[in-house]
C-alpha positions in Angstrom: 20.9 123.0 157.6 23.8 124.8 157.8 25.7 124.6 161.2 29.0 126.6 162.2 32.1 125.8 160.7 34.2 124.6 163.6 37.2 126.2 164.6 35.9 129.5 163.1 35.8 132.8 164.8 32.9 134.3 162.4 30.2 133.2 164.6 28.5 134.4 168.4 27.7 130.8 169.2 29.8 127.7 167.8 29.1 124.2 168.2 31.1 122.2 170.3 31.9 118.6 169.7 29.0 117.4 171.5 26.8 119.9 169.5 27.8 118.2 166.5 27.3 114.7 168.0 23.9 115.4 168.8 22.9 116.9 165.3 24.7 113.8 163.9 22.3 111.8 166.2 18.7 114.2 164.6 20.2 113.6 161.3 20.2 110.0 161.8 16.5 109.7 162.8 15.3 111.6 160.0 13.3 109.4 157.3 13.1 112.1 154.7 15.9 113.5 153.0 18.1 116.9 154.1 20.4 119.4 152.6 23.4 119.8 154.9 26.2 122.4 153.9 29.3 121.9 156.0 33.5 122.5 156.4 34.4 119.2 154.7 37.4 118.1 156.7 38.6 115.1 159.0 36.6 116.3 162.2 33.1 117.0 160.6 33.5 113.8 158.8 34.5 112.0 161.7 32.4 113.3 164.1 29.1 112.7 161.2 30.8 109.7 160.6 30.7 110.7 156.5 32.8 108.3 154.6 31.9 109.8 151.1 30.2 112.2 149.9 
């Protein structure tokens, strides 16, 4: 997967915080494994609650 950096201008559609809550909330459910390419800063890690990667 590869969501919209936040805060980025690049994009027609960005996520919002509750965007990235509820992909948090799929990526949680999934029993498989997934590739996720992200902006690593504070707020993604926050709001995916990622501690390390």
């Amino acid at each position: 997967m590869d969501p919209p950096y936040p805060s980025k201008s690049w994009y027609n559609h960005n996520f919002s915080d509750s965007d990235y809550k509820r992909l948090h909330k799929l990526l949680k459910s999934i029993s498989g494994k997934y590739l996720l390419n992200f902006y690593d800063s504070e707020y993604i890690r926050k709001i995916l609650e990622i501690h390390h990667l």
